[in-house]
Structure formats: C-alpha cells, structure tokens
mmCIF entry with sequence, helices, sheets and N, C-alpha, C, O atoms, coordinates in Angstrom:
data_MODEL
# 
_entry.id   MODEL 
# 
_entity.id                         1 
_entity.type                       polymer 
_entity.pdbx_number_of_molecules   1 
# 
_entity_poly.entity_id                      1 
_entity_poly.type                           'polypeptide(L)' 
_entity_poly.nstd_linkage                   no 
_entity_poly.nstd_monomer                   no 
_entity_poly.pdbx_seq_one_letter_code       
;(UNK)(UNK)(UNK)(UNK)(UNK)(UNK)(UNK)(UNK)(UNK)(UNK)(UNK)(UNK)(UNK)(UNK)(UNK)(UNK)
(UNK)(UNK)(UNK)(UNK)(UNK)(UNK)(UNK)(UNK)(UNK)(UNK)(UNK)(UNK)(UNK)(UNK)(UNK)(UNK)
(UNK)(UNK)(UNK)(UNK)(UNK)(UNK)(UNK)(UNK)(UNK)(UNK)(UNK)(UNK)(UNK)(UNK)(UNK)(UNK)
(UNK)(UNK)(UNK)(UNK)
;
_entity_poly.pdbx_seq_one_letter_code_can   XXXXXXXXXXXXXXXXXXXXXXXXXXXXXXXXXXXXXXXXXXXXXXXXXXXX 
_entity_poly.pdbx_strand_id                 A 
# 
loop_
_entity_poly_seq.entity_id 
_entity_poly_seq.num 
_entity_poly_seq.mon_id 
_entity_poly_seq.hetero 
1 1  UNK n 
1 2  UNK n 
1 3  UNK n 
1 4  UNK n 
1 5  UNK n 
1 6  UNK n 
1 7  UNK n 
1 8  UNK n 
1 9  UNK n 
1 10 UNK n 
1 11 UNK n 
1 12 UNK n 
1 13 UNK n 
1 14 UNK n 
1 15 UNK n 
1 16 UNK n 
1 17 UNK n 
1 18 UNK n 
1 19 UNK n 
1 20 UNK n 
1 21 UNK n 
1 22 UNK n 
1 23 UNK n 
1 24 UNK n 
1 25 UNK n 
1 26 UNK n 
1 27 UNK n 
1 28 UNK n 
1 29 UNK n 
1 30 UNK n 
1 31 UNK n 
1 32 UNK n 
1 33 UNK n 
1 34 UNK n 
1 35 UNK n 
1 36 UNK n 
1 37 UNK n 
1 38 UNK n 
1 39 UNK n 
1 40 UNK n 
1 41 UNK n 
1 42 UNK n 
1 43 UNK n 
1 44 UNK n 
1 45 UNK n 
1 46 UNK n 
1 47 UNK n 
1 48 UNK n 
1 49 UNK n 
1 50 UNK n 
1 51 UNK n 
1 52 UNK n 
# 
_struct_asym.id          A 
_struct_asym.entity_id   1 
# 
loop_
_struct_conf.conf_type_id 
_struct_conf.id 
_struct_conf.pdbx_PDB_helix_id 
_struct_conf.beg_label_comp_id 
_struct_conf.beg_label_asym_id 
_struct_conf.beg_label_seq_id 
_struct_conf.pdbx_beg_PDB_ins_code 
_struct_conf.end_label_comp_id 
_struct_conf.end_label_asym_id 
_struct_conf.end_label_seq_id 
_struct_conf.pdbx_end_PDB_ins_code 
_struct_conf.beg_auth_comp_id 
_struct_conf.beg_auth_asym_id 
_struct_conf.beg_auth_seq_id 
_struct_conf.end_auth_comp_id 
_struct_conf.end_auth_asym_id 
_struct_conf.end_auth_seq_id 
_struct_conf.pdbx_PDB_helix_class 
_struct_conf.details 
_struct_conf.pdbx_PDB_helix_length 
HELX_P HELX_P1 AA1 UNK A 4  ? UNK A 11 ? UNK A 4  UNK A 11 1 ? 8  
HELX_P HELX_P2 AA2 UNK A 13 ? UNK A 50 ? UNK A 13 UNK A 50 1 ? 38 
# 
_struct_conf_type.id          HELX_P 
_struct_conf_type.criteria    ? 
_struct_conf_type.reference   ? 
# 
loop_
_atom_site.group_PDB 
_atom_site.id 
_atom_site.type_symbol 
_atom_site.label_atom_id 
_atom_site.label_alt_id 
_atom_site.label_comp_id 
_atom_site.label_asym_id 
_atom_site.label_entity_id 
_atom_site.label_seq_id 
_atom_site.pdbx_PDB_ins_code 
_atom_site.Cartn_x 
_atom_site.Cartn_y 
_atom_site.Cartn_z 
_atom_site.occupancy 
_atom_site.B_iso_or_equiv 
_atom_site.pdbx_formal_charge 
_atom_site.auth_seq_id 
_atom_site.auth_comp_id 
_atom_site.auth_asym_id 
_atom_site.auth_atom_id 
_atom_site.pdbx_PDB_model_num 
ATOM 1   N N  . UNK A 1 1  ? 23.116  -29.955 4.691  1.00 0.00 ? 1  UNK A N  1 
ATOM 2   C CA . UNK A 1 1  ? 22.664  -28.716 5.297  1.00 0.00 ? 1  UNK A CA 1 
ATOM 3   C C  . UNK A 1 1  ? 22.743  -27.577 4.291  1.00 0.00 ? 1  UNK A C  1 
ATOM 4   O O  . UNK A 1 1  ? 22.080  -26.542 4.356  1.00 0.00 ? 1  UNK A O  1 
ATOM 5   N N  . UNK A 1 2  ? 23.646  -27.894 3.337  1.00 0.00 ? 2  UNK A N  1 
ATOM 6   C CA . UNK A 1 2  ? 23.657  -26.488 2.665  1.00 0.00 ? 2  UNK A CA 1 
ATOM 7   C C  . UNK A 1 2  ? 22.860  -26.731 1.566  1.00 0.00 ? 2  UNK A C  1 
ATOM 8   O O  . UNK A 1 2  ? 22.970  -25.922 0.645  1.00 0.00 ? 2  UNK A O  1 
ATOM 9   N N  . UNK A 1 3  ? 21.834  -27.942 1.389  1.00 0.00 ? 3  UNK A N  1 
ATOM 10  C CA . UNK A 1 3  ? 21.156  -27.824 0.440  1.00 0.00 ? 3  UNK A CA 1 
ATOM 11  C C  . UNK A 1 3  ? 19.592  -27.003 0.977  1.00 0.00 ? 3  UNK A C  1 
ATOM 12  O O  . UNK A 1 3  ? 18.883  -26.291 0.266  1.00 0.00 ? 3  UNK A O  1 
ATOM 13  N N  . UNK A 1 4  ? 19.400  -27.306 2.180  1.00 0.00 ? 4  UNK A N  1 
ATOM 14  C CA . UNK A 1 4  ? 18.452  -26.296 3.033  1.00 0.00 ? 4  UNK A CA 1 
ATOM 15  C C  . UNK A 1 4  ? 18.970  -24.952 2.994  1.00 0.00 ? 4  UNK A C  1 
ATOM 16  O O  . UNK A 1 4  ? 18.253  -23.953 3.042  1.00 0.00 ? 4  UNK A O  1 
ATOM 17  N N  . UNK A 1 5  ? 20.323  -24.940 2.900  1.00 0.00 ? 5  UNK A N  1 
ATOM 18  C CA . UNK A 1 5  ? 19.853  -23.172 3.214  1.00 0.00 ? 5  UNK A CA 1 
ATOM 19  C C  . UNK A 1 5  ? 19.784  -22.306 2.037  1.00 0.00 ? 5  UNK A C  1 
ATOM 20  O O  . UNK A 1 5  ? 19.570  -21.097 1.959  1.00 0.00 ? 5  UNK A O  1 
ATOM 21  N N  . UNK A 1 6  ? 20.130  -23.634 0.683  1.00 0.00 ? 6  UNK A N  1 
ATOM 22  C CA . UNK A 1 6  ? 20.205  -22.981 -1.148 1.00 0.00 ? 6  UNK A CA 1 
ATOM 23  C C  . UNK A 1 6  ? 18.229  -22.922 -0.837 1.00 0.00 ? 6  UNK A C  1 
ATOM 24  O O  . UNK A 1 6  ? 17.698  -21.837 -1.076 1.00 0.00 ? 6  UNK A O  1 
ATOM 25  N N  . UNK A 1 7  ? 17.742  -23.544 -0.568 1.00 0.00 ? 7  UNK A N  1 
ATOM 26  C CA . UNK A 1 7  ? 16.251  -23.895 -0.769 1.00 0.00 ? 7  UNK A CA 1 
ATOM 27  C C  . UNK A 1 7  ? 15.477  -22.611 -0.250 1.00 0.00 ? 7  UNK A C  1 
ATOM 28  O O  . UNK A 1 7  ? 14.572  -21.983 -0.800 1.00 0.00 ? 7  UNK A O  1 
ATOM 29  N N  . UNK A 1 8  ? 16.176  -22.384 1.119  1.00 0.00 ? 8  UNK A N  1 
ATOM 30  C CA . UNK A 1 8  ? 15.920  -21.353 2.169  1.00 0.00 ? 8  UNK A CA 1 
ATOM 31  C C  . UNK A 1 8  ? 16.134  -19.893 1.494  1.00 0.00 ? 8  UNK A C  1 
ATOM 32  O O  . UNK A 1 8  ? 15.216  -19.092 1.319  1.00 0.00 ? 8  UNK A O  1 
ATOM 33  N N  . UNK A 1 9  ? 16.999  -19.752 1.269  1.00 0.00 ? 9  UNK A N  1 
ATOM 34  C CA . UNK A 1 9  ? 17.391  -18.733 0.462  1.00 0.00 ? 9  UNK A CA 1 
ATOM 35  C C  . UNK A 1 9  ? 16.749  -18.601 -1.027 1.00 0.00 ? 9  UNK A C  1 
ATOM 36  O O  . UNK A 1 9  ? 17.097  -17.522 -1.507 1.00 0.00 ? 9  UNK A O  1 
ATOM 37  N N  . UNK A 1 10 ? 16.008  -19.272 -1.826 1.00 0.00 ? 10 UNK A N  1 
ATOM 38  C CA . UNK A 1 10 ? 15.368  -19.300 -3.083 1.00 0.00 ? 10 UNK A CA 1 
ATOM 39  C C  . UNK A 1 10 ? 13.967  -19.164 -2.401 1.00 0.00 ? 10 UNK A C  1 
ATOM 40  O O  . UNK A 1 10 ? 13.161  -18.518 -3.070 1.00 0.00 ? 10 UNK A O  1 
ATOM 41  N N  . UNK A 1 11 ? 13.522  -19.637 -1.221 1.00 0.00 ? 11 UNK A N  1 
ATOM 42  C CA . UNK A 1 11 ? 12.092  -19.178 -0.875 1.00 0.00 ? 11 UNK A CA 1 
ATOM 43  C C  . UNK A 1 11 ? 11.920  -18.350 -0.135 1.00 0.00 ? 11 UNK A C  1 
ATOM 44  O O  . UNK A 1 11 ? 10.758  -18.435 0.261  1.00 0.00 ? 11 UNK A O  1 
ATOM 45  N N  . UNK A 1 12 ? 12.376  -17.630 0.267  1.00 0.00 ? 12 UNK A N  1 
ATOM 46  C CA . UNK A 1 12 ? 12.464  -16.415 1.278  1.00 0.00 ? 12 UNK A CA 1 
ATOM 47  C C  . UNK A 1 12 ? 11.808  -15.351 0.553  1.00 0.00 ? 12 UNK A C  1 
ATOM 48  O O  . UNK A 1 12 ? 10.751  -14.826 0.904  1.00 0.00 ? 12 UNK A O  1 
ATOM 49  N N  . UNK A 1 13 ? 12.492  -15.051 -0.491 1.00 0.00 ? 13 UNK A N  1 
ATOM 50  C CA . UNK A 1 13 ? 11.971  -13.355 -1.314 1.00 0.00 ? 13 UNK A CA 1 
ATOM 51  C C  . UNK A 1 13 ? 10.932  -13.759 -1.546 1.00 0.00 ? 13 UNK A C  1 
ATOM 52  O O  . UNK A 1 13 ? 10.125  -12.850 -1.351 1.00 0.00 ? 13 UNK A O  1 
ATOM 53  N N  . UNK A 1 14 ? 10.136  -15.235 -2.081 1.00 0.00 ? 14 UNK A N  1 
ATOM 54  C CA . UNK A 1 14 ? 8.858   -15.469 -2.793 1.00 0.00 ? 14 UNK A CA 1 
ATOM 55  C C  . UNK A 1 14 ? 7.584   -14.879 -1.266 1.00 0.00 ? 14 UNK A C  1 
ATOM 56  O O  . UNK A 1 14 ? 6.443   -14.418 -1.308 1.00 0.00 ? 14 UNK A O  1 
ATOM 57  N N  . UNK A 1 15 ? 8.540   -15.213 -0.071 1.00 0.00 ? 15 UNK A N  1 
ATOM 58  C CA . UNK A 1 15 ? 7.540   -15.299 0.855  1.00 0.00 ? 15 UNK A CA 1 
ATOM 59  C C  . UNK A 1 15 ? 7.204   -14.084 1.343  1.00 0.00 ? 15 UNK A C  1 
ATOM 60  O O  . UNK A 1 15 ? 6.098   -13.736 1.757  1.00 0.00 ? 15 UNK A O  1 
ATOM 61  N N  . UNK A 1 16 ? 8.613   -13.190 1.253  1.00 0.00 ? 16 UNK A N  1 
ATOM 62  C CA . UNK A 1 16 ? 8.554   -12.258 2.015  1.00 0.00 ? 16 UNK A CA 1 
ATOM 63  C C  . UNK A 1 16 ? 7.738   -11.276 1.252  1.00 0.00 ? 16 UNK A C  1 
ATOM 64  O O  . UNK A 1 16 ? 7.229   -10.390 1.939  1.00 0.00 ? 16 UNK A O  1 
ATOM 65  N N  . UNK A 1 17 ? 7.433   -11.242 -0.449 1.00 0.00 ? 17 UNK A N  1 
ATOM 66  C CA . UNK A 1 17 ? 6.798   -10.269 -0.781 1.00 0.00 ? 17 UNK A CA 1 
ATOM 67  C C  . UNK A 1 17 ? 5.074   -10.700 -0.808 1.00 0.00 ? 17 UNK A C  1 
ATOM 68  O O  . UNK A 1 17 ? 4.038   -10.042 -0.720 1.00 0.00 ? 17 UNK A O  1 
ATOM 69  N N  . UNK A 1 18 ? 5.427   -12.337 -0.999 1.00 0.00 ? 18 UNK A N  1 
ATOM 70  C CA . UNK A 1 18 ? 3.965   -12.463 -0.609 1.00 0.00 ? 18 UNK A CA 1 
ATOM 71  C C  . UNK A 1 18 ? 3.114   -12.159 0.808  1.00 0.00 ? 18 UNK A C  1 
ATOM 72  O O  . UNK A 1 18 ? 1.904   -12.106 1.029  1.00 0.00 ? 18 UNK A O  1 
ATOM 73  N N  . UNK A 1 19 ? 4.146   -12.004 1.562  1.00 0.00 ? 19 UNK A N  1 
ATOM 74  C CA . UNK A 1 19 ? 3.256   -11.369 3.086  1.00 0.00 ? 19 UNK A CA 1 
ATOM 75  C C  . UNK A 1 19 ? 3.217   -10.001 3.161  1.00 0.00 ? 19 UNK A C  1 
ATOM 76  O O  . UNK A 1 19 ? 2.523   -9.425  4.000  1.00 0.00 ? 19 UNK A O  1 
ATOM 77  N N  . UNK A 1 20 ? 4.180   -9.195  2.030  1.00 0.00 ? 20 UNK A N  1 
ATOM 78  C CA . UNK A 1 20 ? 4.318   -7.783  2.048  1.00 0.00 ? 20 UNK A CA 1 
ATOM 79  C C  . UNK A 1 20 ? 2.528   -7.336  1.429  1.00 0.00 ? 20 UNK A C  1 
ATOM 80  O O  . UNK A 1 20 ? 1.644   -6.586  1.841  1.00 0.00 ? 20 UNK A O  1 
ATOM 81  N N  . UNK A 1 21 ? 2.701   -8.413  0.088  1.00 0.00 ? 21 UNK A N  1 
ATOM 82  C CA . UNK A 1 21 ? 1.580   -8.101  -0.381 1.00 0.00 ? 21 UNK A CA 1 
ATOM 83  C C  . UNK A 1 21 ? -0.126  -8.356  -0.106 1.00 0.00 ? 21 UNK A C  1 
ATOM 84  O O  . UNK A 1 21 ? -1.013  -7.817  -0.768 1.00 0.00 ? 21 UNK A O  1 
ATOM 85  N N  . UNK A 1 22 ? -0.349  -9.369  1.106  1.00 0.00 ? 22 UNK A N  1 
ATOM 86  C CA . UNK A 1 22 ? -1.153  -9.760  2.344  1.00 0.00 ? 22 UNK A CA 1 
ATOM 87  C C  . UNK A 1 22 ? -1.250  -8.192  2.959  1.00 0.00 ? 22 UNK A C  1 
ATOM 88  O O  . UNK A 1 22 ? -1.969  -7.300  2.507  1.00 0.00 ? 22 UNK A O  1 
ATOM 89  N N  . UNK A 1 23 ? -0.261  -8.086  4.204  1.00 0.00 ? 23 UNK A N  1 
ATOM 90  C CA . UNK A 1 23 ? -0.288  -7.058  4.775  1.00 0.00 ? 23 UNK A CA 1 
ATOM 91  C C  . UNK A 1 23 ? -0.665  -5.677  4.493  1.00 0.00 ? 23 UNK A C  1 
ATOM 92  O O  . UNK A 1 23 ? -1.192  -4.997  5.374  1.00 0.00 ? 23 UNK A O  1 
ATOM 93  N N  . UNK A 1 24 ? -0.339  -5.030  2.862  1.00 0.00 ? 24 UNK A N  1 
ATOM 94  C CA . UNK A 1 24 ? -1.020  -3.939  2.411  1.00 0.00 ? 24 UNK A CA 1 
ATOM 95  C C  . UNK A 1 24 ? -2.236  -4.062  1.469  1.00 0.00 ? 24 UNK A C  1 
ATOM 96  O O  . UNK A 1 24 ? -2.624  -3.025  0.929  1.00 0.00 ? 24 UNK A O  1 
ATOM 97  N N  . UNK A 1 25 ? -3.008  -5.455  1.165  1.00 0.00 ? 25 UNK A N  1 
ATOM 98  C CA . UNK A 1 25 ? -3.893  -5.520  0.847  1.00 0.00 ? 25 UNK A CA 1 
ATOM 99  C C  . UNK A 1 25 ? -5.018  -5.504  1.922  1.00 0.00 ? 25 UNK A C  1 
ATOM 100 O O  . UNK A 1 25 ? -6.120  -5.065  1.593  1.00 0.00 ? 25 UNK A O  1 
ATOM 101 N N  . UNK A 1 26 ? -4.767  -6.046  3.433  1.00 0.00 ? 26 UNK A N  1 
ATOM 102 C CA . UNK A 1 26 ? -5.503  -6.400  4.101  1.00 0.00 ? 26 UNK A CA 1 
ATOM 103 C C  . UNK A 1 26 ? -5.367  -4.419  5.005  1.00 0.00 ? 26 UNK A C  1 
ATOM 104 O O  . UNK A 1 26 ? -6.460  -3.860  5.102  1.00 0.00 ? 26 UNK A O  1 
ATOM 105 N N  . UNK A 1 27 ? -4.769  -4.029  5.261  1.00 0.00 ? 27 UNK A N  1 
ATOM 106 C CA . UNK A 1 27 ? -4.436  -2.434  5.079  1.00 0.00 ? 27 UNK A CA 1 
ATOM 107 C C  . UNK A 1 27 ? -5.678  -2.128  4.415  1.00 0.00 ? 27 UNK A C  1 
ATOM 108 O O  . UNK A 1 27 ? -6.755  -2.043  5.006  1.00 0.00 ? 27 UNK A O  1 
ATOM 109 N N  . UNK A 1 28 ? -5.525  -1.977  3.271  1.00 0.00 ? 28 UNK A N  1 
ATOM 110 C CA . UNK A 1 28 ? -6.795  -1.490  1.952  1.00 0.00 ? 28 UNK A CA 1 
ATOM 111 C C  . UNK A 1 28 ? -7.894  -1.633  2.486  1.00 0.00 ? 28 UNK A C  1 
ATOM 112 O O  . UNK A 1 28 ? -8.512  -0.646  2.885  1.00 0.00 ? 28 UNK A O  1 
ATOM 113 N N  . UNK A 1 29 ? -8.465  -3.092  2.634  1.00 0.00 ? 29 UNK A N  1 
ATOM 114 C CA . UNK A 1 29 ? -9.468  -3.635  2.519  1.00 0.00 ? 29 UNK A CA 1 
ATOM 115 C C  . UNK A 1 29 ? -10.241 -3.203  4.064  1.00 0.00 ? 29 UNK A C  1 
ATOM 116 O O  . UNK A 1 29 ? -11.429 -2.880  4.050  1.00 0.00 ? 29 UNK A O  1 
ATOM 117 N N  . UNK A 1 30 ? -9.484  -3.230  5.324  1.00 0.00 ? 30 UNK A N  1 
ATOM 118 C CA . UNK A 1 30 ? -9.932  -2.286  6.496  1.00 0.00 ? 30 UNK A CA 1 
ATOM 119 C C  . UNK A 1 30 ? -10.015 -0.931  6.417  1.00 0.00 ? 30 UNK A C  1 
ATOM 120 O O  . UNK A 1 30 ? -11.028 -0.440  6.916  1.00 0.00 ? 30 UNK A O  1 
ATOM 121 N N  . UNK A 1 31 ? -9.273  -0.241  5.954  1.00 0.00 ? 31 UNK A N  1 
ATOM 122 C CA . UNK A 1 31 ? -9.221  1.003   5.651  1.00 0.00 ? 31 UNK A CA 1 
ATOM 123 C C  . UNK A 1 31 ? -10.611 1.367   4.811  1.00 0.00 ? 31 UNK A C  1 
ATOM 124 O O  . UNK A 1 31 ? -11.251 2.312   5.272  1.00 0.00 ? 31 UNK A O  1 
ATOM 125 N N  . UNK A 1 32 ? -11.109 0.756   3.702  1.00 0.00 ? 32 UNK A N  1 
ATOM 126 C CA . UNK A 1 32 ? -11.983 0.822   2.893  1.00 0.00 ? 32 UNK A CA 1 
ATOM 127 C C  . UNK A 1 32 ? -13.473 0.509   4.053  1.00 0.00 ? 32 UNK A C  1 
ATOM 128 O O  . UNK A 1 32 ? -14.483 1.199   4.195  1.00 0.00 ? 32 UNK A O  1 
ATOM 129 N N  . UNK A 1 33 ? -13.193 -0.412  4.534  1.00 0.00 ? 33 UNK A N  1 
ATOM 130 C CA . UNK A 1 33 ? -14.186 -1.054  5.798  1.00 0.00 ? 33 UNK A CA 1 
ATOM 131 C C  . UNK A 1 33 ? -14.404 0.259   7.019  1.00 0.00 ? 33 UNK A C  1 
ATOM 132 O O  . UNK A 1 33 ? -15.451 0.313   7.665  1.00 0.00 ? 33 UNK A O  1 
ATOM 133 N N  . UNK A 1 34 ? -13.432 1.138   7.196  1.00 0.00 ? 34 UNK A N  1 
ATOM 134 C CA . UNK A 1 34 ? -14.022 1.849   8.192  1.00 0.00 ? 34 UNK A CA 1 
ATOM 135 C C  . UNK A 1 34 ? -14.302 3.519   7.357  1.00 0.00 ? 34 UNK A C  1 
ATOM 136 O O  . UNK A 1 34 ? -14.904 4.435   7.916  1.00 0.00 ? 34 UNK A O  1 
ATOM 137 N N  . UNK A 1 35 ? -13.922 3.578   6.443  1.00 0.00 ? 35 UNK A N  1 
ATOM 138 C CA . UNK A 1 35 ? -14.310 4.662   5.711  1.00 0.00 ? 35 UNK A CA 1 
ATOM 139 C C  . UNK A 1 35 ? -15.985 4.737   5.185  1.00 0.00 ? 35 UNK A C  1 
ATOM 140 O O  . UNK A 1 35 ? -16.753 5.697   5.118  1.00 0.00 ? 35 UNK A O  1 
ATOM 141 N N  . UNK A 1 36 ? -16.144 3.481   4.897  1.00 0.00 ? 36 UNK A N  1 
ATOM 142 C CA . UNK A 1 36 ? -17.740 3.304   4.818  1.00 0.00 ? 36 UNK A CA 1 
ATOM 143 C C  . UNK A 1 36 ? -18.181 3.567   5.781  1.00 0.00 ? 36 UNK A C  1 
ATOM 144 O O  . UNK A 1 36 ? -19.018 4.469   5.782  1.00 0.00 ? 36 UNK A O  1 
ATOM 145 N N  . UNK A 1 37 ? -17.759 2.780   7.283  1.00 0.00 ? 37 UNK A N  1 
ATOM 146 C CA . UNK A 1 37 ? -18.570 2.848   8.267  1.00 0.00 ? 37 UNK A CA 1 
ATOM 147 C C  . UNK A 1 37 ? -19.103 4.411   8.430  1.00 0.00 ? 37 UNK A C  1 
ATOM 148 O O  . UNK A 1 37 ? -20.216 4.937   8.439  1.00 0.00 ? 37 UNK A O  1 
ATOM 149 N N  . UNK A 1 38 ? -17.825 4.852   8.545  1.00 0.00 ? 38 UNK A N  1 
ATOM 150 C CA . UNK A 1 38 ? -17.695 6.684   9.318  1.00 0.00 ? 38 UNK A CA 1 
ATOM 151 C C  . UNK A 1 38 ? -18.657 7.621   8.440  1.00 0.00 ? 38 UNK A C  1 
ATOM 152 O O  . UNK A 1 38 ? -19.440 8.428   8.941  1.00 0.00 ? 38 UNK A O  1 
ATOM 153 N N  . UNK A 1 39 ? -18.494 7.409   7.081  1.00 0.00 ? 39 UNK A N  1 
ATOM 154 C CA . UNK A 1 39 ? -19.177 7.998   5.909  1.00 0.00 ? 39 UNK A CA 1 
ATOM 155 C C  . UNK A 1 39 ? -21.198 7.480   6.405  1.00 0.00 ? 39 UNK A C  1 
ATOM 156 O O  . UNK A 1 39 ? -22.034 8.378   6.501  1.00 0.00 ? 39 UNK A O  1 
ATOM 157 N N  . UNK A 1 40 ? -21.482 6.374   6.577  1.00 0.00 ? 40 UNK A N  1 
ATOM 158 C CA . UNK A 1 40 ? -22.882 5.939   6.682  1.00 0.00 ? 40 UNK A CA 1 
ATOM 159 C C  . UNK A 1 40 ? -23.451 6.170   8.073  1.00 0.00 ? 40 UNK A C  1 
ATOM 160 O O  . UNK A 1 40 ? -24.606 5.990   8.458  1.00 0.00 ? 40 UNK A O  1 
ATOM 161 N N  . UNK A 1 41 ? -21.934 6.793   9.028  1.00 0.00 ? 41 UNK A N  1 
ATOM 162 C CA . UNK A 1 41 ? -22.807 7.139   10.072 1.00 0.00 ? 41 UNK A CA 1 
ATOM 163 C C  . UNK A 1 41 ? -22.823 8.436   10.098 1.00 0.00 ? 41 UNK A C  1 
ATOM 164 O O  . UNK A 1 41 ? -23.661 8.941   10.845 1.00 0.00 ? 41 UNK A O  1 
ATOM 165 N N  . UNK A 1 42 ? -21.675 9.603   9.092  1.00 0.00 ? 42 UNK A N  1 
ATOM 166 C CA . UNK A 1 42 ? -21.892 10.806  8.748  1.00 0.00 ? 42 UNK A CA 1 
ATOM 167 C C  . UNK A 1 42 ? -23.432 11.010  7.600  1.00 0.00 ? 42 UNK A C  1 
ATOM 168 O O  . UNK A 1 42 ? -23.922 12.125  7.423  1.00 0.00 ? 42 UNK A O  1 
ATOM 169 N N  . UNK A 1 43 ? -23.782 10.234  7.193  1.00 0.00 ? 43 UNK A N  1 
ATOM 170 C CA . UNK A 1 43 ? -25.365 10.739  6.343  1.00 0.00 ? 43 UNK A CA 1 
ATOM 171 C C  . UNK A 1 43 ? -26.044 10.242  7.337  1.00 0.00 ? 43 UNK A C  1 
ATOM 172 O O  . UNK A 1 43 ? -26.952 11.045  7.547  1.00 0.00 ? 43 UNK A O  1 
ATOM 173 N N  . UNK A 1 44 ? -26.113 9.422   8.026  1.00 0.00 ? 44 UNK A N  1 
ATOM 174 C CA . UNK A 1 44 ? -27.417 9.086   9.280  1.00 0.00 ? 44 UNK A CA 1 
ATOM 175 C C  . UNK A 1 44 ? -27.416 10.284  10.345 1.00 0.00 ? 44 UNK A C  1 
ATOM 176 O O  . UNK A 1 44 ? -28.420 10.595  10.986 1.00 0.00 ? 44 UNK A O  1 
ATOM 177 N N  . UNK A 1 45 ? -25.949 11.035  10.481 1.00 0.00 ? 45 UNK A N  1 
ATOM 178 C CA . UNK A 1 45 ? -26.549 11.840  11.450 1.00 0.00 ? 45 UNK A CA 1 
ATOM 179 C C  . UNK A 1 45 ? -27.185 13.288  10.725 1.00 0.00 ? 45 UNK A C  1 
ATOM 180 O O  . UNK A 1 45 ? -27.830 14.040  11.455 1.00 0.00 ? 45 UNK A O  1 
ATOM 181 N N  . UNK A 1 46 ? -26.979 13.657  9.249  1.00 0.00 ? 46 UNK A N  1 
ATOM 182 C CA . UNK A 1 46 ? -27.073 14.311  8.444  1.00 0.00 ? 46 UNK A CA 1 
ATOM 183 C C  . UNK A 1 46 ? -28.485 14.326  8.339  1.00 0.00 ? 46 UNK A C  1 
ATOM 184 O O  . UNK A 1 46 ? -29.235 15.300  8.402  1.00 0.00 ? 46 UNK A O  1 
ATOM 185 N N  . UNK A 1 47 ? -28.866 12.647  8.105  1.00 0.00 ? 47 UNK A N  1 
ATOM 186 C CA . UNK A 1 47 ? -30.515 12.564  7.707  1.00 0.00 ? 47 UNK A CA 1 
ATOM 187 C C  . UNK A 1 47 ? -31.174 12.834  9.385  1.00 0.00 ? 47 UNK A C  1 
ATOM 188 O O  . UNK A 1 47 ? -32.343 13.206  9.293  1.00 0.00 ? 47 UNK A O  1 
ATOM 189 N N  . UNK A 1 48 ? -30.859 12.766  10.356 1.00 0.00 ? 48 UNK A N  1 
ATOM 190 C CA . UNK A 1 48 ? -31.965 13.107  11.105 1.00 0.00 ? 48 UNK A CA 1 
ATOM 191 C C  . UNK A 1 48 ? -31.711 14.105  12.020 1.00 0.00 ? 48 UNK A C  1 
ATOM 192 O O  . UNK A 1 48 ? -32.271 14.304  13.098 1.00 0.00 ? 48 UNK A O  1 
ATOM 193 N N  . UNK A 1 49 ? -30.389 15.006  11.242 1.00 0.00 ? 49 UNK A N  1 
ATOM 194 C CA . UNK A 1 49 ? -30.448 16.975  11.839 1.00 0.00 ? 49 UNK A CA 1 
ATOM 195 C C  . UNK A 1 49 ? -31.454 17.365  10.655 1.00 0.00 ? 49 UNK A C  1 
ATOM 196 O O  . UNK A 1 49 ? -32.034 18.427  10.879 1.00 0.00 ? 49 UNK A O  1 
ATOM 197 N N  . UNK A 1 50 ? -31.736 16.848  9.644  1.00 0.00 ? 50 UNK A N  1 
ATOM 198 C CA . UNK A 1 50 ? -32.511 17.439  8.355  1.00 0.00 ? 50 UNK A CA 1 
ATOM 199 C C  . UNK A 1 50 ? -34.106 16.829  8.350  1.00 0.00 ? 50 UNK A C  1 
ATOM 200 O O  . UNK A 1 50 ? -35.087 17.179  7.694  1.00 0.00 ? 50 UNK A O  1 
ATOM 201 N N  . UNK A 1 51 ? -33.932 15.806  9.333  1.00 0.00 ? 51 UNK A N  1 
ATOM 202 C CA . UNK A 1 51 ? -35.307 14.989  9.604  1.00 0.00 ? 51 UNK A CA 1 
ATOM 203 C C  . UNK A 1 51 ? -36.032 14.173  8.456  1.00 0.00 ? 51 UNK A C  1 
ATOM 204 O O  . UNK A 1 51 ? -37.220 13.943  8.227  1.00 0.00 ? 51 UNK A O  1 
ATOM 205 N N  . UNK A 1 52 ? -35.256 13.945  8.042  1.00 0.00 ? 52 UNK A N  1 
ATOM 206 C CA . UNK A 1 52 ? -35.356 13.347  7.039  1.00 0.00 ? 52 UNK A CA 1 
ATOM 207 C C  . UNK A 1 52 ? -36.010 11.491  7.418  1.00 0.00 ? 52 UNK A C  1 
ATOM 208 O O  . UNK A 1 52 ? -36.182 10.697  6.493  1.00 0.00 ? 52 UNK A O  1 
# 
C-alpha cells in the first residue's frame, strides 16, 4: 500500500498542473470565442445604422 501512495503522491502535482493548465487555456480559448462573437455582431449592427 505504501508503494501506491509513493506513486500517488509523485503523480498528483504532474496532474494537478496539467488540469490547471486545461482549465485556463480552455478559459482563453472561450473568452477569445465570445469576444469575436460580440465584436462581429457590434460591426453588423454598425454596418446597417450606416447602411452599409
């Protein structure tokens, strides 16, 4: 048992920053996703108060 929890304990930090680093990439990558959106529906309403 205590060779599971030496194992447990050596993979933990690998995991935990790899989900840290998941979680604020996937952050980014929505964040980036609705900033476009808001931005392409701010020039569409731009282009047709200007009638464009």
């Amino acid at each position: 048992m205590s060779d599971f929890l030496a194992v447990c304990a050596v993979l933990l930090p690998t995991v935990a920053v790899g989900l840290l680093f998941w979680f604020i990439m996937r952050a980014i990558i929505r964040s980036d996703k609705t900033e476009r959106k808001v931005l392409a529906k701010y020039e569409a309403e731009e282009r047709a108060r200007r009638g464009m």
